[in-house]
C-alpha positions as CSV (number, residue, x, y, z in Angstrom):
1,X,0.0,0.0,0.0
2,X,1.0,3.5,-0.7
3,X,-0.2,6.2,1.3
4,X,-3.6,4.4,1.6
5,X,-4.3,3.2,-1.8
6,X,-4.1,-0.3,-2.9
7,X,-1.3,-1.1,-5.6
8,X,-2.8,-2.9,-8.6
9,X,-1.3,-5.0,-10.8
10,X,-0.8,-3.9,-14.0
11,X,-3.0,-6.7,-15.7
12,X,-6.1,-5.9,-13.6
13,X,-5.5,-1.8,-14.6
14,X,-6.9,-2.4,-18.4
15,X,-10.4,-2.7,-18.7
16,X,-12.3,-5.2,-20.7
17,X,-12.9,-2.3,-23.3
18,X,-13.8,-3.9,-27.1
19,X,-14.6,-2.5,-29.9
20,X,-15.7,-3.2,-33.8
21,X,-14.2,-2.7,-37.0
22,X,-15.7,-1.3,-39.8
23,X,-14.4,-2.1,-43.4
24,X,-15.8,1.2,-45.1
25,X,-13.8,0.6,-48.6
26,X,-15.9,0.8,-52.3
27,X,-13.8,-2.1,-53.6
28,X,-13.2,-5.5,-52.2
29,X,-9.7,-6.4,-53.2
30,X,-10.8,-7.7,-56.3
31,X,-11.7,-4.8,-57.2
32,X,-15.4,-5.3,-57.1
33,X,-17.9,-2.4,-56.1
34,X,-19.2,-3.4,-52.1
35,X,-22.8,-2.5,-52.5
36,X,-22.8,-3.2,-48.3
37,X,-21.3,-0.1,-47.7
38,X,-23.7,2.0,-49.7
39,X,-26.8,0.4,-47.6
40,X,-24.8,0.8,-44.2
41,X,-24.0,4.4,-45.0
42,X,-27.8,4.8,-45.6
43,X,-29.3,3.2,-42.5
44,X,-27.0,5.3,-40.3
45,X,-28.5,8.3,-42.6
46,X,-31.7,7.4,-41.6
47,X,-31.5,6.8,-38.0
48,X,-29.0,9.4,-37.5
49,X,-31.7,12.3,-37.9
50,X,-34.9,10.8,-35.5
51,X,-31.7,10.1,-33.1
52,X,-30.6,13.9,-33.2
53,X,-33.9,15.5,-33.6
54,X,-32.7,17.5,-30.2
55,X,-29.4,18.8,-31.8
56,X,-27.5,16.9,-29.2
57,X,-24.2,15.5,-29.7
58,X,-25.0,11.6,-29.9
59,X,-26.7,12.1,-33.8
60,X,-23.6,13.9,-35.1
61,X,-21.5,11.4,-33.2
62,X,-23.0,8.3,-34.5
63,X,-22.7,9.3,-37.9
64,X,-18.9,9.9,-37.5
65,X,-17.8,6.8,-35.3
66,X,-19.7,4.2,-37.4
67,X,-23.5,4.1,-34.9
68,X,-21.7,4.8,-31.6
69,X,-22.0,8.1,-30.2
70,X,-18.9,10.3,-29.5
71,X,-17.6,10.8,-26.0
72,X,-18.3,14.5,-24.8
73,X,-15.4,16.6,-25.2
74,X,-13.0,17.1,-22.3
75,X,-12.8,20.5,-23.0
76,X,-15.5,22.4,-21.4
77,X,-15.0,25.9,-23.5
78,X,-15.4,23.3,-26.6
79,X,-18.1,21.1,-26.1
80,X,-20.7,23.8,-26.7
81,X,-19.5,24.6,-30.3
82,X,-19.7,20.7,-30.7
83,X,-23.1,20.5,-29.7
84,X,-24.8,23.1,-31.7
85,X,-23.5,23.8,-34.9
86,X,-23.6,27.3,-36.5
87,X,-26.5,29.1,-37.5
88,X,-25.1,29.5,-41.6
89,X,-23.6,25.9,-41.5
90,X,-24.0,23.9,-44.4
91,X,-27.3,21.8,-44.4
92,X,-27.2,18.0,-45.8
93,X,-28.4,17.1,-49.3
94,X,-29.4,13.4,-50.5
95,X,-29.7,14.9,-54.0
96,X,-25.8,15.7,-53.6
97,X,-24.9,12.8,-52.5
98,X,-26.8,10.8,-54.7
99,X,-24.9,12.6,-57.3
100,X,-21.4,11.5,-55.6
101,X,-23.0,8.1,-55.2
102,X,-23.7,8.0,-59.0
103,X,-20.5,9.2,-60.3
104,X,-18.9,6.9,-58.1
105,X,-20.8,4.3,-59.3
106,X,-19.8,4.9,-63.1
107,X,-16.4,5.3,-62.3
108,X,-16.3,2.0,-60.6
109,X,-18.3,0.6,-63.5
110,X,-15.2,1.9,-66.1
111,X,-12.9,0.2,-63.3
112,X,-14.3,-3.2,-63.8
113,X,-16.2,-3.0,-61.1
114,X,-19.9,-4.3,-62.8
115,X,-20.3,-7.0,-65.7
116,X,-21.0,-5.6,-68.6
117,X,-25.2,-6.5,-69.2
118,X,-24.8,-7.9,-73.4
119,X,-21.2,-9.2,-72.5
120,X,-21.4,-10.3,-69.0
121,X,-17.5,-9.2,-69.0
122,X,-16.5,-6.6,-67.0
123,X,-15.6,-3.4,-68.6
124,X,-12.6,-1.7,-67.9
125,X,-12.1,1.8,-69.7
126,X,-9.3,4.0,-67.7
127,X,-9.9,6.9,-69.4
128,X,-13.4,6.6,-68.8
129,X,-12.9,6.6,-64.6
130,X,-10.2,9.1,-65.4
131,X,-12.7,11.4,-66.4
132,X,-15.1,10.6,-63.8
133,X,-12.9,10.5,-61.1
134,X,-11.3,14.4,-62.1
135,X,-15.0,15.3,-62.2
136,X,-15.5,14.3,-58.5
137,X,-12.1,16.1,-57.8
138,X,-13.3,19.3,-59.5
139,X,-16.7,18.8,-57.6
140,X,-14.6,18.7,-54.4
141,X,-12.7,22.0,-55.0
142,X,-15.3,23.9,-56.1
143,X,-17.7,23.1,-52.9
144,X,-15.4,23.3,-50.8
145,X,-16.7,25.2,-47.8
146,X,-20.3,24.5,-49.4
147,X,-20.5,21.4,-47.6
148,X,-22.0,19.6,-44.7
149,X,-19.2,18.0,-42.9
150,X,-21.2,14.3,-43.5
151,X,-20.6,15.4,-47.1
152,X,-17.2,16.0,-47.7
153,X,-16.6,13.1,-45.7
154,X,-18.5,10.7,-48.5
155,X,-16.9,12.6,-51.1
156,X,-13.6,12.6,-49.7
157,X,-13.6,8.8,-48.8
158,X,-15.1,8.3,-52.7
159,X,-12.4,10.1,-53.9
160,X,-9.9,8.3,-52.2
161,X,-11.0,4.9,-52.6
162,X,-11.4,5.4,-56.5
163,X,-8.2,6.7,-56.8
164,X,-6.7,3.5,-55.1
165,X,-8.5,1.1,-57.2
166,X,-7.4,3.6,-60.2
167,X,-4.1,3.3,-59.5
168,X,-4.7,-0.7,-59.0
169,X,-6.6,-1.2,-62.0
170,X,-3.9,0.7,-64.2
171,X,-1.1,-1.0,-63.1
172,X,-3.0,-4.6,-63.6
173,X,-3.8,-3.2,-67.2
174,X,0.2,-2.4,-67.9
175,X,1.3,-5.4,-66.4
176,X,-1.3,-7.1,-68.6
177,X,0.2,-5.5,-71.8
178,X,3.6,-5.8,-71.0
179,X,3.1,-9.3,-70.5
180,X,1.3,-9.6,-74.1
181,X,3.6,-7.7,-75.8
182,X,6.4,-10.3,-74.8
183,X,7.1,-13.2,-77.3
């Protein structure tokens, strides 16, 4: 004992604490388009808003840490700000991101990602995504400060996953045609 308080050992000191892992990536690694991720994305969109019909912290929380509300803030002078958010803040918009949703979805389409319907081959055009992926890119820059924070999230994580799979997809396809081009 030291000055009155037990010592404990250092294996009883950690608490039981667990938690759950999320796999929030477009693509599997095959390269395939996870339509899971889309319907998870919308159910927390829809229970995030009767959750946070107060404007407390637990509905913007949820939506950020996966359906678990955030911890308070530490910070007393902070947690206020966290709890309300500005008057002129950006409201969100389904029809936006439906629109990030659908140029995600061609994108992932020219990557491979769907079978072609008269073929049943996928279809892999990298100029195609190119373009659709600098269209989301310009869509980002020009919005930016336009948009609801749940927004440039999804447009953000978009952006990034089609990138990788762009990058995955193009060095498959050079690989591919070195590989032919070899006697």
């Amino acid at each position: 004992m030291i000055d009155g308080l037990r010592e404990i050992p250092l294996s009883e000191s950690k608490r039981d604490e667990s938690f759950k892992v999320v796999d929030r990536r477009l693509f599997t690694p095959e390269g395939e388009f996870r339509k899971e991720v889309a319907e998870q994305q919308d159910r927390e969109r829809e229970t995030a808003p009767a959750a946070g019909a107060a404007g407390s912290i637990g509905a913007a929380g949820a939506v950020a840490t996966g359906g678990k509300a955030a911890a308070p803030s530490a910070n007393p002078v902070a947690a206020p700000s966290a709890t309300v958010p500005p008057a002129d803040a950006p409201k969100r918009s389904a029809v936006f991101e439906n629109l990030i949703r659908s140029l995600a979805q061609n994108a992932a389409m020219l990557l491979g990602g769907y079978a072609d319907p008269r073929t049943g081959q996928p279809a892999l055009d990298l100029e195609g995504a190119r373009e659709m992926i600098d269209m989301l890119d310009v869509l980002r820059e020009k919005t930016r400060g336009n948009l609801a924070t749940e927004e440039d999230t999804l447009l953000l994580d978009v952006l990034g996953n089609l990138k990788l799979a762009f990058m995955e997809m193009a060095k498959a396809a050079a690989k591919q045609e070195k590989a032919q081009s070899r006697p």
